[in-house]
C-alpha positions as CSV (number, residue, x, y, z in Angstrom):
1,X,-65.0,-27.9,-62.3
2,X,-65.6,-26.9,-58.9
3,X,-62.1,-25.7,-57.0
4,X,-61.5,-25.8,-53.9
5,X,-59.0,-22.7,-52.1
6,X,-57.6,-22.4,-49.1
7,X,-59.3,-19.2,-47.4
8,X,-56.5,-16.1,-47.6
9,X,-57.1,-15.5,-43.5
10,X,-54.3,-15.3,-40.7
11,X,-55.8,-16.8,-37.4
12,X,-54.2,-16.1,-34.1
13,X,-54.9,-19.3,-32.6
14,X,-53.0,-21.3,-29.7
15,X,-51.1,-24.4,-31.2
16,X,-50.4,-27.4,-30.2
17,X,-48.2,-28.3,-27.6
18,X,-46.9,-31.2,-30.2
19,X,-46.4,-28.3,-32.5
20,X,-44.7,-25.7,-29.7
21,X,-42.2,-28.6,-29.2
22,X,-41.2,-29.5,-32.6
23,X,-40.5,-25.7,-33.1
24,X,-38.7,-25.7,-29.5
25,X,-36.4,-28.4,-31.1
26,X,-35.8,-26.4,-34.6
27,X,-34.7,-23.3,-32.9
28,X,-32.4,-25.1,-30.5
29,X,-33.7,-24.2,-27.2
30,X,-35.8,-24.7,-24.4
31,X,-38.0,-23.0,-21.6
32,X,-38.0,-23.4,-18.0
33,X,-40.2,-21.3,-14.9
34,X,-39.8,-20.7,-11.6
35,X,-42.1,-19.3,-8.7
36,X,-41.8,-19.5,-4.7
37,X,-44.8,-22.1,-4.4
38,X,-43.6,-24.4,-7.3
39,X,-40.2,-24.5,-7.5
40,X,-38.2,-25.2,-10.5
41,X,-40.0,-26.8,-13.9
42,X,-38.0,-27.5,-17.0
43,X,-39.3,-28.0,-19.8
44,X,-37.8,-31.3,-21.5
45,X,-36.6,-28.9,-24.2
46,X,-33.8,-27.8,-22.1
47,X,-32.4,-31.4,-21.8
48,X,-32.5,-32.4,-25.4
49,X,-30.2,-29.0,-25.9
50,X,-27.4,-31.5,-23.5
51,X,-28.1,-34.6,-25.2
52,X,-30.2,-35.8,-22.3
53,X,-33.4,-38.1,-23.2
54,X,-36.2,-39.5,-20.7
55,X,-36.7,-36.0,-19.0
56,X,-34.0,-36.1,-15.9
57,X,-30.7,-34.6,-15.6
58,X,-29.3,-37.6,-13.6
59,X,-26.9,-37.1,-10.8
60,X,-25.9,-33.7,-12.3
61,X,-28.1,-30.8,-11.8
62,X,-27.8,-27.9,-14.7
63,X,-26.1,-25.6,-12.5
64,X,-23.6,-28.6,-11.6
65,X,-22.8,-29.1,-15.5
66,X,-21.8,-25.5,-16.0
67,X,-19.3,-24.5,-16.5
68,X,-16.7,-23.9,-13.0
69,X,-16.1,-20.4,-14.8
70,X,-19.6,-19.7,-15.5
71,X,-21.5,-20.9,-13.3
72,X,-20.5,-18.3,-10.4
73,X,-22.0,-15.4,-12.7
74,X,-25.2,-17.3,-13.3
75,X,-25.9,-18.5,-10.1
76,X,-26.2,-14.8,-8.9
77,X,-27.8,-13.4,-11.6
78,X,-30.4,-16.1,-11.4
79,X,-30.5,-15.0,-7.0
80,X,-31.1,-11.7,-7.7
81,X,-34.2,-12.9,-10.5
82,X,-35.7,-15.1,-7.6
83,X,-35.4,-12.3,-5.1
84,X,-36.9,-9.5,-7.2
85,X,-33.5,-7.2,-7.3
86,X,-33.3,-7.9,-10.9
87,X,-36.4,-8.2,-13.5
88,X,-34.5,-10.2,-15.9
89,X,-31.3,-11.1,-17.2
90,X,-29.3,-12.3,-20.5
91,X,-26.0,-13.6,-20.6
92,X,-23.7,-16.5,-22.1
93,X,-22.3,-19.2,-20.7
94,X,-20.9,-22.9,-21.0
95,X,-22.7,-26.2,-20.1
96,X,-21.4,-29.8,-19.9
97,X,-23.1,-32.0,-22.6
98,X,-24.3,-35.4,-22.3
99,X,-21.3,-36.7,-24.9
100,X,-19.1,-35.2,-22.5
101,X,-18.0,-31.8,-23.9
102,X,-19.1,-28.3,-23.3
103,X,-21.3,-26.1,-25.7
104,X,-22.6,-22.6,-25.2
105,X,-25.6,-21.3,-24.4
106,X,-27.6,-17.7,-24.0
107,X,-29.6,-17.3,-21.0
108,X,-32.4,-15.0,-21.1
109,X,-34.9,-14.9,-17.8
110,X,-37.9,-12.7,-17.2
111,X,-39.5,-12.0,-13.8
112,X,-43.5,-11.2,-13.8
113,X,-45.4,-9.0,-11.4
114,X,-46.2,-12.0,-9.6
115,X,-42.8,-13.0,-8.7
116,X,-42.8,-16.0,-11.5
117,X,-39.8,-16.5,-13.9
118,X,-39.6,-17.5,-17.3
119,X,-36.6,-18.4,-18.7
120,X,-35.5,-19.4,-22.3
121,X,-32.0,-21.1,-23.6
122,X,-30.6,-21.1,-26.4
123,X,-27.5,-23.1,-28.3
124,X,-25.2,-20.8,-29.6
125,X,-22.4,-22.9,-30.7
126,X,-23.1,-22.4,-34.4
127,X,-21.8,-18.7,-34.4
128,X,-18.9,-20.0,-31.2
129,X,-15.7,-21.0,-31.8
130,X,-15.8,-24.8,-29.9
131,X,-13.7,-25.3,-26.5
132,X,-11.9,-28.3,-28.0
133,X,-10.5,-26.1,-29.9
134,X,-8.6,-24.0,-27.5
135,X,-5.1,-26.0,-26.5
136,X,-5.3,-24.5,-23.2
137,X,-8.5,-26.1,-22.1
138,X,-9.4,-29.4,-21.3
139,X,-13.0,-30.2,-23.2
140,X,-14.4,-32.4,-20.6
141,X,-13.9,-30.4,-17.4
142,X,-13.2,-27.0,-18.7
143,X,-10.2,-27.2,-16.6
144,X,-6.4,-26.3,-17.8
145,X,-4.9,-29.2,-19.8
146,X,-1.9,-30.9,-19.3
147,X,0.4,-28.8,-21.9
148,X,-0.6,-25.7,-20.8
149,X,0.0,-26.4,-17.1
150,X,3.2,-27.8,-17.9
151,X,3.8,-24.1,-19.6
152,X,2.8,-22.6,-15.8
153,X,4.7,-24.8,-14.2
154,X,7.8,-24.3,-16.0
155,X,7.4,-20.2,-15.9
156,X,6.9,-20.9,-11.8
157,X,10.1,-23.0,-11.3
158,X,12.3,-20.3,-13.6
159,X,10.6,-17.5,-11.7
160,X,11.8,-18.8,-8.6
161,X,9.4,-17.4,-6.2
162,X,9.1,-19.4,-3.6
163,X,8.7,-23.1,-3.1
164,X,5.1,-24.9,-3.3
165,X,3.1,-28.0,-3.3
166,X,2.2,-30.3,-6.6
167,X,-0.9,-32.9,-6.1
168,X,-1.3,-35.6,-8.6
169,X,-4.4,-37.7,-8.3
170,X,-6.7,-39.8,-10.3
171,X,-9.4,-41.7,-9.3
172,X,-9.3,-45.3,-8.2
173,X,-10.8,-48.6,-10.2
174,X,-11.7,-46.4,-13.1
175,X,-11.6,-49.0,-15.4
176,X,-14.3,-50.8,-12.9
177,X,-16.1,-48.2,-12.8
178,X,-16.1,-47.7,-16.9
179,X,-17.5,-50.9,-17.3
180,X,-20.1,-50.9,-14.4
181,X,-21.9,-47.3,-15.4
182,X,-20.3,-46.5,-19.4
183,X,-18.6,-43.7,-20.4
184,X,-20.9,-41.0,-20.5
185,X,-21.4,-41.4,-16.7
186,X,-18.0,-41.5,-16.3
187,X,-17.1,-38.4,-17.9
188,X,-19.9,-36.5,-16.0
189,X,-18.4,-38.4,-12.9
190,X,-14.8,-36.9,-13.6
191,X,-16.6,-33.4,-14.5
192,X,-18.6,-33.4,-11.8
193,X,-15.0,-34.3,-9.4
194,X,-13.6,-31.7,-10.9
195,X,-15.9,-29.0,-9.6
196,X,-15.7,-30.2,-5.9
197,X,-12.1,-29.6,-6.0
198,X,-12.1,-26.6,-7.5
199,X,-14.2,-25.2,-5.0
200,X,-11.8,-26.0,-2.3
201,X,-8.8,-24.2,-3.7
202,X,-7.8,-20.6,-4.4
203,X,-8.8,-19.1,-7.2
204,X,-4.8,-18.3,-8.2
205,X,-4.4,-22.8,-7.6
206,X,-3.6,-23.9,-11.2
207,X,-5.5,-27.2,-11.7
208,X,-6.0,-29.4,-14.3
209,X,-7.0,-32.5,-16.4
210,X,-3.2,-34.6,-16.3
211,X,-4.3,-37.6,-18.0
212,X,-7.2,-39.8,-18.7
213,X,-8.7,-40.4,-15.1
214,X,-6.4,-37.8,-13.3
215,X,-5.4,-34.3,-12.5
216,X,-3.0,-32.3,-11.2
217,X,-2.7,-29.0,-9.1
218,X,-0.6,-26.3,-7.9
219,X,-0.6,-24.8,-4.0
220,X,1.4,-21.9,-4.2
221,X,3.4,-20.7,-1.0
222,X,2.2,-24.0,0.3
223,X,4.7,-26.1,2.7
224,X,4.9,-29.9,2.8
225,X,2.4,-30.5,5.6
226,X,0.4,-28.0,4.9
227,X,-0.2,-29.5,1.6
228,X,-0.5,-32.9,3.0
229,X,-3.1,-31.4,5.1
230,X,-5.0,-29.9,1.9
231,X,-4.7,-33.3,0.1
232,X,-6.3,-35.3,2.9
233,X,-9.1,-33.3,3.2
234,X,-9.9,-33.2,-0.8
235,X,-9.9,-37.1,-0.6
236,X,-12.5,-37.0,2.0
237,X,-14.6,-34.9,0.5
238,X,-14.0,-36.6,-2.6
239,X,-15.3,-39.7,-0.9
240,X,-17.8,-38.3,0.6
241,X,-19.6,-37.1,-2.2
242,X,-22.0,-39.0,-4.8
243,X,-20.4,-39.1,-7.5
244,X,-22.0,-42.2,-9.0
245,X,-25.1,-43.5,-7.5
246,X,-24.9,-46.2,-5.0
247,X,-21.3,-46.5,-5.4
248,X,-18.8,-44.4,-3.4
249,X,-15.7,-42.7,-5.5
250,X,-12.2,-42.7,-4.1
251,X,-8.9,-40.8,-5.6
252,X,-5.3,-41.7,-4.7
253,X,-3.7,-38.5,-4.1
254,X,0.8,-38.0,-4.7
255,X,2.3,-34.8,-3.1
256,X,5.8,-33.6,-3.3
257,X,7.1,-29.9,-2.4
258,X,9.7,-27.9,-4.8
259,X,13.1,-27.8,-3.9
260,X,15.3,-25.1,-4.8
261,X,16.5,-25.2,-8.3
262,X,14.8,-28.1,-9.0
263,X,14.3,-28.7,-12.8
264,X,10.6,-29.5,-14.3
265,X,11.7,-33.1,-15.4
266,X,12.8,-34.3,-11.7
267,X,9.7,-32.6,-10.2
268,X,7.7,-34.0,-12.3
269,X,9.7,-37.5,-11.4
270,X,9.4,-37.1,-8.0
271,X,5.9,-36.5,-7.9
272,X,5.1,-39.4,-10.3
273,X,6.7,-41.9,-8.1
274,X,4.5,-40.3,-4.8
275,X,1.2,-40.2,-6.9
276,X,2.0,-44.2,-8.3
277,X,2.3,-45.3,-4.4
278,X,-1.1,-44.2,-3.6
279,X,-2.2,-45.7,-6.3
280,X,-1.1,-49.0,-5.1
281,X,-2.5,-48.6,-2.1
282,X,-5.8,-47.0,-3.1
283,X,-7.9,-44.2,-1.8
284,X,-4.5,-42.6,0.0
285,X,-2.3,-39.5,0.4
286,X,1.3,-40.0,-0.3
287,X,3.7,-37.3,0.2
């Protein structure tokens, strides 16, 4: 009986792209290039790692999901790729998911002769501990969470070192805007809020997630005006970006200033009845 073997040769051979795909999706990462005449192209490798189907990033870019404590560090790296003061880079960082949380990926970008880049990323969460994880952190923006501020704003009343602003907002017809767009474009919506305003304030501003569609920040060495003045201008920036696509977003915004001696329960009081104002009258400062 005649049998029929499969030759013993290796053949370097190009694949298929069907093939480079699959094996794109096995490893857990995705590819991406860069030149001066062609901009950006991702490959739609780099949005399945987010959870992100159809090929488009929607109204967040990538550099807009990462995250607020990453995405300084990449930005420049990436600069100095582009403008040929670095031929490459590798680094770690953390990137918004479609679901709404953060995972963590590795970065590695090479720069040809020609001025081209070639980047690869990779999901790293298997070997990471995850941010929900850490009680400090709020998952969705990356932002402080509300027992851990609470901890800093206790340790800044006891220190006594002068007085300062508190802003309490949240953002107005959520619930409207839940059932108009669902809530994974809400959660990038409240992610995506949450870098605008951190942009705008000191880096030493604590700031974080308060509650389901809120936040809450410290001014330090911030009078009452001044803070007024602060909380205006967030709300019009807030209202002036696109946040959601043909539909504008508007936050209610409650300030009150320390007073000496004041104990965390009555601040916190005080600043609850501001911030519940504005909410009744909607896309306002109260303070």
């Amino acid at each position: 009986m005649e049998r029929y073997e499969t030759p013993g040769v290796e053949v370097t051979t190009p694949l298929e792209v069907t093939l480079m795909a699959q094996a794109m999706a096995m490893l857990e990462a995705g590819i991406w290039t860069w030149s001066a005449g062609q901009g950006l192209r991702r490959d739609p490798s780099c949005l399945q790692l987010l959870g992100l189907e159809g090929g488009e990033l929607g109204d967040l870019g990538w550099l807009d999901r990462v995250h607020p404590d990453d995405a300084p560090r990449l930005a420049e790296a990436l600069e100095a790729c582009q403008h040929g003061r670095s031929n490459g880079l590798r680094l770690e960082y953390r990137i918004l998911h479609h679901q709404g949380h953060y995972i963590r990926l590795e970065e590695r970008v090479r720069r040809d002769e020609g001025g081209q880049l070639l980047g690869v990323v990779r999901h790293l969460d298997a070997a990471m501990a995850p941010l929900e994880d850490r009680h400090d952190t709020d998952p969705l923006t990356g932002l402080e969470s509300r027992s851990h501020f609470e901890l800093l704003l206790d340790e800044r009343l006891a220190s006594e070192s002068g007085s300062f602003c508190l802003l309490q907002f949240s953002v107005d017809h959520r619930s409207k805007i839940l059932q108009l767009f669902g809530e994974a474009a809400c959660d990038a919506m409240l992610a995506k809020l949450a870098r605008i305003v951190r942009r705008e304030l000191r880096r030493e501003d604590p700031f974080a997630r308060w509650d389901e569609d809120g936040f809450i920040l410290m001014l330090s060495q911030t009078d009452r005006l001044s803070g007024l003045e602060i909380a205006e201008r967030l709300r019009l920036e807030i209202a002036d970006a696109s946040l959601l696509p043909q539909r504008p977003v508007t936050v209610s915004i409650g300030l009150v200033q320390s007073q000496s001696a004041e104990q965390l329960d009555h601040l916190l009081a005080r600043l609850a009845s501001c911030h519940g104002q504005a909410k009744r009258e909607h896309n306002a400062v109260v303070g």
